[in-house]
N, C-alpha and C positions, 0 to 999 in steps of 0.2 A: 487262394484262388489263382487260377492262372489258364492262359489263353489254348494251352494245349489238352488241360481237361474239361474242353467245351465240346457237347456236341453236337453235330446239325442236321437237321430233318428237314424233311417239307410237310407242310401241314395245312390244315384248312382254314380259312379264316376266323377269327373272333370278332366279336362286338369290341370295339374302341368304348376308351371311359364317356367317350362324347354323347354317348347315345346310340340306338339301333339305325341301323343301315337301311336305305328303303328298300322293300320287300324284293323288288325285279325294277330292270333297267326300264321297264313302262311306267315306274310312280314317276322317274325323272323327266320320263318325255312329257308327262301331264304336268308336271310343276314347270316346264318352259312356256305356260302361255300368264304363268300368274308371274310377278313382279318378285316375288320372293321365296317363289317353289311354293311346297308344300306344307299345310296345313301352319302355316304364319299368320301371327296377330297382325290383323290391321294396321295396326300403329305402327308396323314397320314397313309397311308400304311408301318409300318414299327414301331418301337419299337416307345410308348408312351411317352414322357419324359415331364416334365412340370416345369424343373425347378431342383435346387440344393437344397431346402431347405436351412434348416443352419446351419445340420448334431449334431453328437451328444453332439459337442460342450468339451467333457471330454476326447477326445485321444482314449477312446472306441471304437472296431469297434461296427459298425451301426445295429441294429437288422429289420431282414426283412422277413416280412411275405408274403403272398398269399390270393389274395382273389377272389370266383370264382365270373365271371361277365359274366350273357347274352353275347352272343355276337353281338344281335342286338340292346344291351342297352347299348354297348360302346362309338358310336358316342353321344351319349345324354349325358354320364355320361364325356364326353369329354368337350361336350360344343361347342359353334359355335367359330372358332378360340381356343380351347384349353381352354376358360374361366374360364369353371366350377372347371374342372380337377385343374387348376391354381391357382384358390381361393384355392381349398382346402390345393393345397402347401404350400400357404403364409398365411392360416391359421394355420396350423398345424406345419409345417418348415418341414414336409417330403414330402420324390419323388414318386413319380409316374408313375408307366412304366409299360405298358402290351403287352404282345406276339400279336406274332402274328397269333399262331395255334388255329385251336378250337379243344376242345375233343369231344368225342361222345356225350356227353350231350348239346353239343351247347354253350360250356362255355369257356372264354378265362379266362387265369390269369393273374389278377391286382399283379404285385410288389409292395410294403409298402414298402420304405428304410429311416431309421431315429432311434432317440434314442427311446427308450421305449415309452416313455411317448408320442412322434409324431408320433411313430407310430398306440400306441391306439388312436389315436384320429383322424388319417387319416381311421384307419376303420374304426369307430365309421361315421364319414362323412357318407362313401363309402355305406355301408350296411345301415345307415338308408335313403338316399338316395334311394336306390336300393329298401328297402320294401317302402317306399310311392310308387313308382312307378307302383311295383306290385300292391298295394291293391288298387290304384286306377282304373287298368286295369280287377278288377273284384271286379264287383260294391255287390256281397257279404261279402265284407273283407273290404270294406270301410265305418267308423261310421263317424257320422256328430254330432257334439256337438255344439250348440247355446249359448254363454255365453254374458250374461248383463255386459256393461260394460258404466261406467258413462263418459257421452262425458269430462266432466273437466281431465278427464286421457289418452282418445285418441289423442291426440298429443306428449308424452310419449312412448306412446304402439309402433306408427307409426315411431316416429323419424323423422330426417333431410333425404324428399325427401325418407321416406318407411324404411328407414337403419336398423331400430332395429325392426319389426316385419319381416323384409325379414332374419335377423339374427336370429329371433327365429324360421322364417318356419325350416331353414335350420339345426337348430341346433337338433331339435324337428323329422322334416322327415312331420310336418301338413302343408296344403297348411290354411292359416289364409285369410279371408276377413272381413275385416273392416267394410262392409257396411255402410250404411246410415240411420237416423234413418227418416221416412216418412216424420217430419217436414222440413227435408230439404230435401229432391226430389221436382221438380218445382209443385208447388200448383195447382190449378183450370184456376187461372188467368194466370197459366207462371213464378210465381214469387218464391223464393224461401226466405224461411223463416228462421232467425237466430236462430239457437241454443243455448242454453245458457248451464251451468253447470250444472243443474239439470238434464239435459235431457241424455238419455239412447241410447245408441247404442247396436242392436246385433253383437256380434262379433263371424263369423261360424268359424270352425274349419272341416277340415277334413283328414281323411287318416285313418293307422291303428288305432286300438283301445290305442294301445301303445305308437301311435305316437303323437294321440289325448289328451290322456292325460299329455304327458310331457309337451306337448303345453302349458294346461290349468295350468299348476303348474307354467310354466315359465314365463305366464302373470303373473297370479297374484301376487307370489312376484315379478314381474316388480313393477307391481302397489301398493302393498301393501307398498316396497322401497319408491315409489316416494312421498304417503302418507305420511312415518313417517318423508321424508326430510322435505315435506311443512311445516307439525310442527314443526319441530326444526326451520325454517326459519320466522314460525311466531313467535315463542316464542321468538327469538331471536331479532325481530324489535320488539315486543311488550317491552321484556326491557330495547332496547337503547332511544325508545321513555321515559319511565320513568322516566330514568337517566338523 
């Protein structure tokens, strides 16, 4: 794989893994008069919380920020049962808590409480979360990058059951699809055909431009890593056979 046989388009927006986007920019003006946008269980009426984290750790108090959030992109940035919001506690080790009010801009505020360092990285979540969202809701603002990737490193890229490309969409803000490369889509006859290591996969990428690209930097030192392991791992049976 490599960064010069990538290619870049502009395209329309997709659905995020998160869920569907609301219909037109008037579901969101209707979800700024209710406390937690649209169509939200009850039970989440009322201060955000997702957890303790695992605080600063040094006797420190906690440093805590603010961060403005739609307020029709709260329920999503919530997650269905609190998920999302959850991950990013048990990634980060910091809390999570937003009001209940909106301002005139239709905005609630996200609490960040944790040490420095959980704290930037609860934003860093939250706001690249929040711009994929946007830019794929106006299909202007969202680029599509096509990157060659050799099928002998797609199982790497993908992980145990999606793990580690779902951790680089999330880390990155791109929604990543794997695809398939034509010889294995079912053939003429119905049948599907093996792939071998030589064969090439496109791998899309989409969202902001910014998002796109951290994307494309955080494959390939995936893969470039998993490269120099294999040769150390050949070199290394190649000398105990010697011996």
């Amino acid at each position: 794989m490599g960064g010069r046989g990538a290619r870049l388009v502009r395209g329309r927006g997709h659905l995020g893994p998160s869920g569907s986007f609301p219909s037109s920019s008037h579901e969101c003006e209707r979800g700024q008069g209710d406390s937690f946008g649209i169509g939200v269980p009850q039970s989440l009426n009322g201060p955000l919380w997702s957890g303790t984290g695992t605080g600063t750790g040094s006797g420190t108090p906690p440093v805590v920020i603010e961060v403005d959030v739609p307020a029709c992109q709260v329920p999503r940035l919530v997650g269905t049962r609190g998920a999302l919001i959850r991950e990013f506690s048990l990634r980060t080790g910091a809390t999570f808590e937003c009001g209940r009010s909106v301002d005139v801009r239709g905005m609630k505020k996200l609490s960040i409480r944790g040490s420095a360092a959980q704290v930037e990285a609860g934003r860093s979540l939250v706001v690249t979360k929040l711009g994929m969202w946007s830019a794929l809701e106006s299909p202007d603002r969202t680029v599509v990058l096509q990157v060659p990737v050799s099928q002998k490193y797609i199982g790497c890229l993908m992980g145990l059951g999606g793990a580690t490309v779902a951790e680089i969409s999330l880390l990155s803000g791109a929604i990543i699809d794997c695809g398939r490369d034509a010889r294995e889509r079912a053939g003429g006859g119905g049948s599907r055909q093996q792939l071998t290591e030589s064969d090439v996969r496109v791998v899309t990428l989409r969202g902001t431009a910014e998002a796109v690209e951290k994307a494309r930097e955080i494959i390939e030192a995936k893969i470039e890593g998993e490269g120099r392991r294999r040769m150390m791992a050949s070199s290394s049976s190649s000398s105990s056979a010697n011996n």
